[in-house]
C-alpha positions as CSV (number, residue, x, y, z in Angstrom):
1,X,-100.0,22.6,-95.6
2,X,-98.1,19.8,-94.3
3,X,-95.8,20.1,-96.3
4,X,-95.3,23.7,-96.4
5,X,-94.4,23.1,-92.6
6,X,-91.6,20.8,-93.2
7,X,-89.8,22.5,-95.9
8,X,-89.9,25.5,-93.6
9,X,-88.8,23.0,-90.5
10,X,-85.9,21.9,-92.8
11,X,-85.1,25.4,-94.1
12,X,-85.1,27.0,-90.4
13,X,-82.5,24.2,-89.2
14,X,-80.5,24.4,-91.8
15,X,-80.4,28.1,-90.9
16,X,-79.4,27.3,-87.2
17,X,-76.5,25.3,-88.6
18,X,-75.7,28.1,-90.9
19,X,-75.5,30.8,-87.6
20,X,-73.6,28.6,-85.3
21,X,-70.8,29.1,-88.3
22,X,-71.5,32.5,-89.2
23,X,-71.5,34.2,-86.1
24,X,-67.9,32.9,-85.1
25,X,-66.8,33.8,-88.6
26,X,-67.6,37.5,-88.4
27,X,-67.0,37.5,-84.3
28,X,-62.8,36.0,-84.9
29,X,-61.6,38.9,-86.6
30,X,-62.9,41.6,-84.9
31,X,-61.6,39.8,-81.4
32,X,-58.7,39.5,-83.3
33,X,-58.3,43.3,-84.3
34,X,-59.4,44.0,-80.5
35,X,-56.5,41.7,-79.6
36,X,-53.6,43.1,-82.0
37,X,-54.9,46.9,-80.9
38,X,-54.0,46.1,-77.8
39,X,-51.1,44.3,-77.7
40,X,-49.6,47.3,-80.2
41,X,-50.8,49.5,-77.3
42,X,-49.4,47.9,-74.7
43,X,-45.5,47.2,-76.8
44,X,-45.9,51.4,-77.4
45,X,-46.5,52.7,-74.1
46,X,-43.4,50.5,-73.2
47,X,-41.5,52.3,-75.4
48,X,-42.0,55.8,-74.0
49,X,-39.9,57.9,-72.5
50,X,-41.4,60.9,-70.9
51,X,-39.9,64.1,-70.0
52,X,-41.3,65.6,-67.0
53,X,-40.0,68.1,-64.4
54,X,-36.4,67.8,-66.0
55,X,-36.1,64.1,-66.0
56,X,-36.3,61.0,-68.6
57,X,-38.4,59.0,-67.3
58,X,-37.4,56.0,-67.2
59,X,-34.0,57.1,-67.3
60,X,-32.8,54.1,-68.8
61,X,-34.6,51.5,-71.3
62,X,-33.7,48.4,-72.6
63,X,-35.5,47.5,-76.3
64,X,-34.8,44.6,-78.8
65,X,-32.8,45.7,-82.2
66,X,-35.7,46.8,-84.7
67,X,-37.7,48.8,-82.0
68,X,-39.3,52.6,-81.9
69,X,-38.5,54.4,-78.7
70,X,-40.9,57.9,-78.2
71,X,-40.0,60.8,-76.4
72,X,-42.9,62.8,-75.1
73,X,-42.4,66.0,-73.1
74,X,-44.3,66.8,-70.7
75,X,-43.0,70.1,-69.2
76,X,-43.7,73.6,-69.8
77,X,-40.5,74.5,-71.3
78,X,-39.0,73.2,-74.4
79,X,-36.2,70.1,-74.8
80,X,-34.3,68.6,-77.3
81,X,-33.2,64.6,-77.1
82,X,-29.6,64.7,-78.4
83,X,-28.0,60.6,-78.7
84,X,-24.1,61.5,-77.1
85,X,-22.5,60.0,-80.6
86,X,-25.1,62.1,-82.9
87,X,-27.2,58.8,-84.0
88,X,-30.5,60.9,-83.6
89,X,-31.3,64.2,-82.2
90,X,-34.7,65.4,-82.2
91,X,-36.1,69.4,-82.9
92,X,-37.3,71.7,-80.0
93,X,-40.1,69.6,-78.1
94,X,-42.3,71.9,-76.6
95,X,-45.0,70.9,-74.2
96,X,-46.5,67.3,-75.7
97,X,-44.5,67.4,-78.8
98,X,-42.9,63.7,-79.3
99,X,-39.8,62.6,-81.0
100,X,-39.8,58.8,-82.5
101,X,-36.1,57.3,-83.3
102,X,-36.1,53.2,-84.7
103,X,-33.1,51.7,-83.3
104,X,-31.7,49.5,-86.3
105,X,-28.1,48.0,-84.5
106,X,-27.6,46.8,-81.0
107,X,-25.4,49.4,-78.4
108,X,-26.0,51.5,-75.4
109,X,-27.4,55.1,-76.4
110,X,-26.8,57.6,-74.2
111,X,-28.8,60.7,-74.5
112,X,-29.0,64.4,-73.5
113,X,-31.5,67.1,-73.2
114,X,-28.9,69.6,-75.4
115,X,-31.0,72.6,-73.3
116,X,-30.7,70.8,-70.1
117,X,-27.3,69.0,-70.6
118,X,-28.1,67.9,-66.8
119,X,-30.7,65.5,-68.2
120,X,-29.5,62.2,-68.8
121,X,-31.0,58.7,-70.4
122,X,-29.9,55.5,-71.9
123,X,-31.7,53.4,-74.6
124,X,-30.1,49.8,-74.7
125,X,-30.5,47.7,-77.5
126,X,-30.2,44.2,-77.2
């Protein structure tokens, strides 16, 4: 019996050795994921403009070379992001449709609501 008991003394500490690794191994990489999620979250709702009560909003942005600007509108009536030297131009956005462009080269883009040429914005790309 006695020595029943200390094999299962030795196995059980080796098994608390064994959880103090194991339980950071499979706790680091979903902190990690949690971590990366957000940070992607908070970089893309950076890089929104909204369209709202016939305004960009904000009216002007300034992004890194390589970056995805979106363009959500939020009014009841249809818009269509146009860049001033035809770089990107988007389709009819009705209410919560979204337009994505990837700015590749550095510059100042201005931009239009062709609809509304009233409505102005500027992306620029450092």
């Amino acid at each position: 019996m006695r020595i029943l008991i200390t094999h299962f003394r030795a196995a059980t500490a080796r098994f608390a050795i064994s959880r103090s690794v194991i339980v950071p191994m499979l706790i680091g990489p979903i902190i990690g994921a949690m971590l990366a999620a957000a940070t992607v979250a908070a970089q893309d709702a950076t890089n929104v403009v909204t369209i709202d009560n016939f305004t960009f909003t904000p009216p002007e942005l300034m992004v890194v070379v390589g970056t995805t600007v979106k363009w959500v509108n939020r009014d009841d009536i249809p818009h269509l992001v146009v860049n001033k030297d035809k770089a990107f131009r988007s389709k009819a956005l009705d209410t919560d449709d979204s337009f994505s462009y990837t700015f590749a080269s550095a510059g100042t883009f201005d931009y239009f609501c062709a609809l509304h040429p009233h409505m102005v914005g500027k992306v620029i790309v450092k």
